[in-house]
N, C-alpha and C positions, 0 to 999 in steps of 0.2 A: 678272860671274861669280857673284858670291854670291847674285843676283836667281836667276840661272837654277838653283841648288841648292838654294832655296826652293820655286821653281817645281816640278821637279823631286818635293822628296820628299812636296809638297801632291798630286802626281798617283798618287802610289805610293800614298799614304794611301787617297786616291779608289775606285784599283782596287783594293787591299786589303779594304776598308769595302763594294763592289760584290760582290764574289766573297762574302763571308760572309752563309749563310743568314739569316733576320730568324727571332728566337726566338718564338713564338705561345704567348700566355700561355694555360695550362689553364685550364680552364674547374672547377665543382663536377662531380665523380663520379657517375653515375648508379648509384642503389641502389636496391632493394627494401625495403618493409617490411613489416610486420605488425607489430600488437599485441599484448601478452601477454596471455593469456586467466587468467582465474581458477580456482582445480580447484573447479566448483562438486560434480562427482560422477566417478571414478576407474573406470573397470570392466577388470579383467583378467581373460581367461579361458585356464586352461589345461586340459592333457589330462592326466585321470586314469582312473582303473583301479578296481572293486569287490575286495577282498579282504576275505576271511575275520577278523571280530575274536577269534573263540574256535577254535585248532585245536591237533591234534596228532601226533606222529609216534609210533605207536604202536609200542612195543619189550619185545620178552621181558628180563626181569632175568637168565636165562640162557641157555647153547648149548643149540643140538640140533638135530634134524631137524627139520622142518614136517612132522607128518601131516595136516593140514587147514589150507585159506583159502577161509573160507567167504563170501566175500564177492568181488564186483567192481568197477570203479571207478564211481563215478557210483550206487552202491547205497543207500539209506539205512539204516542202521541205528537199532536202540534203545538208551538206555543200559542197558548190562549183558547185551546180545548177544553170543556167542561169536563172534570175530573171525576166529581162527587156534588150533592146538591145536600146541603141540612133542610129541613122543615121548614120552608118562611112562615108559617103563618103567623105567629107570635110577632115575628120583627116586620112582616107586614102593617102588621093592626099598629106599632109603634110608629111606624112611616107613615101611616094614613093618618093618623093623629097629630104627628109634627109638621106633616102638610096643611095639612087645617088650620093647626096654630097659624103657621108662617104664611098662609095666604089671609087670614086676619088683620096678622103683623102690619103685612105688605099692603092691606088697605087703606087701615091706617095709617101708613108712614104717608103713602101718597095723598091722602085725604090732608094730613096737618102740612106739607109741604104746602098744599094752596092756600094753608088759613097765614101759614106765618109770613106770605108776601101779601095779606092784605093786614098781615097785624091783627088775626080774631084771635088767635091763643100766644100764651105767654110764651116765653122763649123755655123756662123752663118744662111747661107740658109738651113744649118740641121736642127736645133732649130726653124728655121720656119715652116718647114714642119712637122714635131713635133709638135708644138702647131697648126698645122691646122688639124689636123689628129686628136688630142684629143678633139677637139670643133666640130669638124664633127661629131666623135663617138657619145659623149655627147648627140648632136641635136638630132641624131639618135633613142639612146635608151631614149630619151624623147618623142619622136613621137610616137614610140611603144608603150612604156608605155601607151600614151593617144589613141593610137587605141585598145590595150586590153581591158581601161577602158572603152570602149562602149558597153561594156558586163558587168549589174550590176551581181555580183555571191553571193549566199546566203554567208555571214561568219560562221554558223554551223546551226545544224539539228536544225530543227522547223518547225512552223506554221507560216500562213501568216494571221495575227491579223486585217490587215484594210489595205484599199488598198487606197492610197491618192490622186492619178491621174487617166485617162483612156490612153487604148492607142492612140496615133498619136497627142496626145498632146504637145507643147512642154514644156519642160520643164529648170527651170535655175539649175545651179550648187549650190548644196547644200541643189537642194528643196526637201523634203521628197516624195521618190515612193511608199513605201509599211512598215509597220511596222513589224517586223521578232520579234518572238515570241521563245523561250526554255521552251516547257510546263514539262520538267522534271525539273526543276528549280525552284521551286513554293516561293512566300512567299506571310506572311498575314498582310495586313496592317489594320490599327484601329486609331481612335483616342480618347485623355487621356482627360479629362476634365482636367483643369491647376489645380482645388482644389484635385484631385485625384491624383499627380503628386506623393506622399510619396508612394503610395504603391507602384509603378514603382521602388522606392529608396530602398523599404523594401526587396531585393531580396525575390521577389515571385518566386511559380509553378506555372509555367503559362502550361495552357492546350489548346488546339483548339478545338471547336467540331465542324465540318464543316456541313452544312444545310441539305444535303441528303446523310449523317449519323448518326442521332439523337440518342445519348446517348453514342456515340464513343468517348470519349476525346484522340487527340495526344500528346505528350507532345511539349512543343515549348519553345525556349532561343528568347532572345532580339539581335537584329541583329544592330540597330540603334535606336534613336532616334531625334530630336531636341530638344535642350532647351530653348525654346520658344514658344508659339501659334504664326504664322507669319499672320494667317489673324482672330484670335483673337477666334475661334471654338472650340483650343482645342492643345495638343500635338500631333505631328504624330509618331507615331509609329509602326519599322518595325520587323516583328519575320519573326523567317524560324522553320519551324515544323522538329524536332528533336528528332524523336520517331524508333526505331527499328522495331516496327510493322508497319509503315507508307510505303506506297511504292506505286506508282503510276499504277502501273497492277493493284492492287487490290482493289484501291479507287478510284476511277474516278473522282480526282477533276481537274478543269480548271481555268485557269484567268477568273474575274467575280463570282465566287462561291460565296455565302453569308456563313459566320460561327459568332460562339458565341465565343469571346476567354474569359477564367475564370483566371484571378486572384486568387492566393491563397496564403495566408500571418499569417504563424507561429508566435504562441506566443513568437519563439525566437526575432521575427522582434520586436513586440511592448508589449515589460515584462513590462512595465509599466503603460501601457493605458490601459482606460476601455470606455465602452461603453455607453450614456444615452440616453434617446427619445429625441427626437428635441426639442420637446416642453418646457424641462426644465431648456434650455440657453437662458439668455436674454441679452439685451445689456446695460449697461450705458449710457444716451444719453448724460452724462458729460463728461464721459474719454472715450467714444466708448471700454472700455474692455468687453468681454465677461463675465457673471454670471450667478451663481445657488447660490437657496437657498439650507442649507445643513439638514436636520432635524436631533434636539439630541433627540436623545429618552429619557435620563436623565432628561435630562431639557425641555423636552416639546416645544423649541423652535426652532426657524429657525435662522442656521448662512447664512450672503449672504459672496461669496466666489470666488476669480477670477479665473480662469479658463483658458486655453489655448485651441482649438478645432483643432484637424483635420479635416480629409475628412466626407464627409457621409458614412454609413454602407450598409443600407440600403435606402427609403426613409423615413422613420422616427424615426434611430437613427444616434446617430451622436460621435464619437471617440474623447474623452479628452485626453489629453498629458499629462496636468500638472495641477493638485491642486483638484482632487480628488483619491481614492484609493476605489479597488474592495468593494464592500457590504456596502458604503455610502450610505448613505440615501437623495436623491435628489426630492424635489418638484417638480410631472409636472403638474397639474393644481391648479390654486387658486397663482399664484406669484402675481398678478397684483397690487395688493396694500399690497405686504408684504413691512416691513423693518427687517431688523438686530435686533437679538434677541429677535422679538416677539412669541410672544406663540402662541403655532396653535394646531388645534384637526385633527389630521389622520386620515380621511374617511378609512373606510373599504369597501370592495366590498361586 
């Protein structure tokens, strides 16, 4: 009996150990790789715009009617051309009247000047006529003043960019008449993507190619910047083209021109960095650091390895800082189920 429940639970075994699949050991991962490249030269180009480095919004110091706009947009003027003229008459009638005063004033000052070298008025009615005489003048040459201002006058050579009013309009003091343009004054504005922000830092050669001169690079320095995005698009950034060949007889550019401005950024800028595809940084969704795996060719395996990244290169590589070195060997497809120091088989193309 006890032979045959021996027997027995050796056949259970049997067909238990039969039915159960045979487990197939994995094999090393099939990955991709590439090499990190060196930044031996950096080029980024983006799109900018020609604007005005000298301009202004030309405005009456006070109200009135516009009797003349003598001018239209796109017109060049001189410095010290009559731009626009308000109504004098009002600030007339106040200029005639402060004249009046003040040739009063001015009789009297002279008249008590000869009393008080023979001593017929006191020294005090001196000192009055004196300070009535300085308050007259004063009134005077402010009235003037504001009857000259009723002739807007260009402040220097230019163009007239937009015209903000028509005539016989009226207008208030400080409202904008016409926008006054120095088309030999160029600059070119652009703006930086805030990740792009280091090559602005890397002292690049910055070039300009403006739109209709295609394959003419200027050279161009950095004029300004902000250090900030203020409505979140980007840094702004301003150049003025700095090139010995540049000259505006011979290039006909204007405010509103569309150009390309290039970036360029020496290996002295970034001796340390090198370059990999996008595709082969990944994140930690633990510590949010950046990662690659590293391939040893030795050992057949993948080290995973923290990383530091810069800007993009292109659109699909992308500049490390710190924690890999030129002709590493970096996974870019096949990471999604690696770990630290598994074995992986290296596709060839």
């Amino acid at each position: 009996m006890r032979g045959k429940l021996v027997f027995g639970l050796m056949c259970a075994a049997c067909i238990v150990s039969c039915k159960q699949p045979k487990v197939k050991e994995s094999g090393p991962r099939p990955v991709k790789v590439t090499k990190a490249l060196p930044l031996n030269v950096v080029e980024k180009s983006f799109s900018g715009v020609v604007s005005p480095d000298q301009f202004s919004d030309l405005a009456f110091k006070m109200s009135g009617p516009l009797i003349a706009l003598n001018v239209e947009e796109g017109q060049r003027v001189k410095k010290g051309q009559v731009v626009a003229v308000l109504d004098p008459l009002d600030f007339r009638l106040q200029y005639e009247a402060k004249k009046s005063s003040y040739m009063t004033a001015k009789s009297q000052m002279e008249r008590s000047e000869k009393l008080i070298k023979k001593q017929a008025i006191s020294h005090q009615d001196y000192e009055s006529t004196q300070a009535s005489y300085a308050n007259a003048k004063a009134a005077y040459e402010n009235a003037k003043n504001i009857l000259d201002e009723t002739k807007l006058l260009a402040p220097f050579d230019g163009f007239i960019q937009k015209k903000y009013v028509e005539n016989y309009q009226k207008v208030q003091a400080g409202q904008g008449i016409v926008c006054l343009i120095n088309p030999n004054k160029l600059l070119v504005k652009f703006t930086l993507p805030e990740n792009n922000m280091q090559y602005l830092l890397a002292s690049p050669q910055i070039a300009v190619e403006f739109e209709n001169y295609r394959g003419r690079f200027f050279k161009a320095k950095v004029k300004e910047y902000i250090e900030a995005s203020p409505d979140g698009s980007g840094v702004p950034v301003s150049l003025y083209v700095d090139d010995p060949d540049f000259n505006l007889n011979d290039y006909k550019v204007a405010t509103g021109f569309s150009c390309r401005v290039v970036l360029k950024i020496s290996r002295e800028g970034y001796a340390n960095y090198v370059q990999v595809p996008l595709t082969s940084v990944f994140m930690d969704p633990r510590t949010k650091e950046k990662r690659v795996f590293v391939y040893n060719d030795a050992a057949g395996k993948v080290e995973q390895r923290v990383v530091k990244e810069g800007g993009l290169v292109d659109k699909d590589m992308i500049i490390i800082t710190e924690g890999l070195n030129p002709d590493e060997k970096v996974v870019i497809a096949g990471t999604t189920r690696l770990i630290d120091g598994q074995p992986v088989n290296v596709l060839t193309e």
